[in-house]
C-alpha positions in Angstrom: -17.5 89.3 58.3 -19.7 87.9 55.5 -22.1 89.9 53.5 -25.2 88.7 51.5 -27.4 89.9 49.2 -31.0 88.5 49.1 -34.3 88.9 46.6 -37.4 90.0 47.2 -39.5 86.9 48.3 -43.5 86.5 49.0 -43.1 84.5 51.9 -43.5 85.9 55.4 -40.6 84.5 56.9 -37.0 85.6 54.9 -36.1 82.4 53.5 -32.2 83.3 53.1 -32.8 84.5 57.4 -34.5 81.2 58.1 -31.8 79.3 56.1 -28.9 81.0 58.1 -30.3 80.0 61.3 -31.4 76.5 61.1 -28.1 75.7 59.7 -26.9 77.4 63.0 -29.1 75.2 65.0 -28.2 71.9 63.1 -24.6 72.7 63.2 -22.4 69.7 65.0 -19.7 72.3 65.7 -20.0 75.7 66.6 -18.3 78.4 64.9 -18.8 81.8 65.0 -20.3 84.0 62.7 -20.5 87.6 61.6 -23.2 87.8 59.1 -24.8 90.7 57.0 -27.9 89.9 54.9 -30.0 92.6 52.6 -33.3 91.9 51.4 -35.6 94.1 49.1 -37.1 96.9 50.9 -33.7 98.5 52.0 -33.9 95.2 54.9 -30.4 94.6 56.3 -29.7 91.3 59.1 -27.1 90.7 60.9 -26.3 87.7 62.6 -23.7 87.4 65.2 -22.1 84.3 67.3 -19.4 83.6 69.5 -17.6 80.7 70.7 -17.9 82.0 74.2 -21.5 81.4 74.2 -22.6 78.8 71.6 -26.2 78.6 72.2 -26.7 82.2 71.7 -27.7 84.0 68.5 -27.7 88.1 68.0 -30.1 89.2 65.3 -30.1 92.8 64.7 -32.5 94.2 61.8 -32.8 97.7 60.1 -35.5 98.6 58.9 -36.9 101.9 57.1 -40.3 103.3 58.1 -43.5 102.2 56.1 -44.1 106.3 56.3 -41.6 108.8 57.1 -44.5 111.0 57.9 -45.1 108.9 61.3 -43.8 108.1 64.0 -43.2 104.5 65.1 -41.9 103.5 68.5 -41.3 99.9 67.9 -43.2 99.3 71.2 -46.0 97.7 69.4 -43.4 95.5 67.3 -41.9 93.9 70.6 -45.3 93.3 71.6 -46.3 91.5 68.5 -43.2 89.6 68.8 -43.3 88.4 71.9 -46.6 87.4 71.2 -45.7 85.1 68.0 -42.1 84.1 68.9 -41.4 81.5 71.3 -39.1 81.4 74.7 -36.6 81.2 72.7 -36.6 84.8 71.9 -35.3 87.7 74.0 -35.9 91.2 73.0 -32.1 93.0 74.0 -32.7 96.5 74.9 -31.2 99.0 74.0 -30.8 97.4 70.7 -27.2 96.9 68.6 -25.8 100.7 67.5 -27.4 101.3 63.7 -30.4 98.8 64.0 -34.0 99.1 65.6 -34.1 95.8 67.3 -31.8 93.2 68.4 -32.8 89.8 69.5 -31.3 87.5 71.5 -32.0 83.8 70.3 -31.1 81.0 72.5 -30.9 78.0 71.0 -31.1 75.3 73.9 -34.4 76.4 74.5 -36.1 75.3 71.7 -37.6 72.0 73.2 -36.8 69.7 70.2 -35.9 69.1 66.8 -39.0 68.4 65.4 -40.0 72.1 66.8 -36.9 73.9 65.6 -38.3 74.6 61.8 -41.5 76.4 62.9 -39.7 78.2 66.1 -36.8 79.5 63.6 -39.8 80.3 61.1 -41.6 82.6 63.5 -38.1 84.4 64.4 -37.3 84.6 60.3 -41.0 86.7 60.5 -39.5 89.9 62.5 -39.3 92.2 59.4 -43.3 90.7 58.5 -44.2 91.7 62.0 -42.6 95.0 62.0 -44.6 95.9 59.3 -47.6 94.8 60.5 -46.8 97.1 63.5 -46.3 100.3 61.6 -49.6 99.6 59.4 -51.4 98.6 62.8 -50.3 101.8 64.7 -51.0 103.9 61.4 -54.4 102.8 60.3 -55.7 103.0 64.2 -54.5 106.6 64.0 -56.2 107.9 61.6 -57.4 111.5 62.0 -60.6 110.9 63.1 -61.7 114.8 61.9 -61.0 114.0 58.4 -63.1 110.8 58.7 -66.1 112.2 60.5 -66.5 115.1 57.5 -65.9 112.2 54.9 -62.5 112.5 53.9 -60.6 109.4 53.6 -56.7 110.6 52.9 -54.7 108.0 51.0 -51.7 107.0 53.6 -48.5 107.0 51.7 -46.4 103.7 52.6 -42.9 103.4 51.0 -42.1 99.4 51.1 -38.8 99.9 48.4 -37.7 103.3 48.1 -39.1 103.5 44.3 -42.1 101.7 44.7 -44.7 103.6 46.7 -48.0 102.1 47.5 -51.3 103.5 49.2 -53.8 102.3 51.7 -57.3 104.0 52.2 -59.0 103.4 56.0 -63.2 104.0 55.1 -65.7 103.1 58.0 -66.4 99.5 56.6 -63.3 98.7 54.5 -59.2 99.3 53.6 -58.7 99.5 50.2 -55.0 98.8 48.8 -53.7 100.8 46.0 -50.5 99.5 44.1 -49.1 101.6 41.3 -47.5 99.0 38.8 -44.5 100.2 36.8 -42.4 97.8 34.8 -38.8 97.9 33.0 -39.8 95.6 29.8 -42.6 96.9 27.2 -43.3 92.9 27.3 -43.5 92.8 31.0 -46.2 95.6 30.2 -48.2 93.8 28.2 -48.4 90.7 29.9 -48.8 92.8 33.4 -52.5 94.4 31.5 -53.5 91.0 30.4 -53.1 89.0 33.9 -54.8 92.0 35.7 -57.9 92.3 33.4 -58.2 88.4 33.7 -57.8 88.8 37.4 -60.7 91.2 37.6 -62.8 88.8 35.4 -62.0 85.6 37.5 -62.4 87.7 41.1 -65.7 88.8 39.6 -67.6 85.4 39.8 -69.5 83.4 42.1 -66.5 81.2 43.0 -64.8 83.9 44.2 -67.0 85.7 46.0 -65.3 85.9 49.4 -62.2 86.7 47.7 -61.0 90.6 47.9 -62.3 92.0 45.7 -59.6 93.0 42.6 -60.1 96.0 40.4 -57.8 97.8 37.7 -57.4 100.7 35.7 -54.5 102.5 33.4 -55.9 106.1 35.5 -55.4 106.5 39.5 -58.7 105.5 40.8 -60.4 108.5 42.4 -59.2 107.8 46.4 -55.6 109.0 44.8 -56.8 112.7 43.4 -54.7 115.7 44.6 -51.6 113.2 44.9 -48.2 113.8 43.3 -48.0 113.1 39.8 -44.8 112.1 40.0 -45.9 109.0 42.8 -48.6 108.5 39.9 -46.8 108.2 36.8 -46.6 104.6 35.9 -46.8 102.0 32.8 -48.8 99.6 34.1 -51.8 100.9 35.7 -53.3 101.0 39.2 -54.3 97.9 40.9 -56.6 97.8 44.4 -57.5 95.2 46.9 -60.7 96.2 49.0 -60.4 94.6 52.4 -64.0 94.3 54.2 -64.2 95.2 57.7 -67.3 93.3 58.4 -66.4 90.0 56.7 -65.9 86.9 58.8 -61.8 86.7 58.1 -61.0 90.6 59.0 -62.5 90.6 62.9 -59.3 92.2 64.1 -57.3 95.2 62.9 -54.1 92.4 63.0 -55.7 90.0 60.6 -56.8 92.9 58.1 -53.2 94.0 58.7 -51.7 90.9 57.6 -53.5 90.5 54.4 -53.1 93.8 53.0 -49.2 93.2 53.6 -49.7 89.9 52.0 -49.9 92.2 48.9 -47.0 93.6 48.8 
């Protein structure tokens, strides 16, 4: 049994995930494997083979909840999956002991090599997809009382266990609020400078149909009567406005997608 310890990345697929499998796939001669692999966010793979069925991959992932205040059923997830992944993919239910899904990836089904990279791609998206499940279900959830008397509660979302973030549903946009805390005083420093240029750069014409970027050194007023502890940062606030109406965000998934983007 191997075990593996990965960095956060900004891609949508897990590199170090899509790297395991593909050199499964190329592999002249099959050997098994028992493989663990953790990624930031508390994200733990494992991938399993045996020599009794070569073409046949098990991926199990664990996965905390965006919000431990909701409920997810995963139902969605599969859905989503099933919808991006190829035949390639098999949902096993009930998933592996200790894990929220297990997939079942059969290899001779992919129809050719050229394919294989953007087949193993979509499959390395699962965690990306299971967020975008839990965000989905939450934000069309929303207590519609609180909305029609023009309260717009902040939803908590935990991505790492010490770096909580926030996300505001209003009638014709989500707004994304990041609290930015850094180790370094320099990291601090540089951090206030890039996000004050930011705002200046998203504020022209050029960028127009970009999100819209603000920051400030206070919580911006969507996070009062939040816990000062979840607001106590050296770095400030930073917030993404989404707009429901613009051309890009027709569909809850696509607004879904790009406020995850973020994070």
């Amino acid at each position: 049994m191997r075990r593996e310890l990965s960095m956060a990345c900004f891609e949508r697929a897990s590199p170090a995930l899509k790297g395991i499998l593909l050199k499964l796939y190329r592999a002249e001669k099959h050997v098994e494997i028992d493989h663990h692999l953790y990624e930031f966010g508390s994200v733990e793979y494992h991938v399993q083979s045996s020599a009794a069925d070569p073409n046949c991959i098990y991926l199990s992932i664990s996965t905390p909840l965006l919000s431990q205040g909701v409920e997810h059923s995963y139902g969605l997830s599969k859905q989503m999956l099933k919808e991006v992944c190829s035949d390639a993919v098999e949902i096993v239910e009930p998933p592996r002991q200790g894990y929220q899904l297990t997939l079942k990836l059969d290899f001779s089904k992919i129809p050719t090599e050229k394919e294989s990279e953007k087949v193993i791609r979509q499959i390395s998206s699962v965690q990306a997809v299971i967020l975008s499940s839990q965000l989905k279900e939450m934000l069309e959830n929303v207590n519609s009382q609180d909305a029609s008397q023009g309260m717009y509660k902040p939803i908590k979302l935990v991505y790492h266990p010490r770096e909580p973030f926030y996300v505001i549903k209003q009638p014709q946009k989500i707004t994304a609020v990041f609290p930015m805390r850094f180790k370094e005083p320099s990291d601090v420093i540089i951090a206030t400078a890039f996000f004050q240029e930011l705002m200046d750069v998203g504020s022209s014409e050029k960028w127009a149909k970009a999100p819209p970027c603000t920051w400030s050194p206070i919580p911006p007023p969507e996070l009062r009567g939040e816990p000062i502890e979840d607001l106590s940062t050296n770095g400030g606030f930073v917030s993404f406005g989404i707009l429901l109406s613009c051309p890009e965000s027709k569909t809850m998934h696509s607004m879904v997608k790009k406020t995850l983007a973020l994070t």
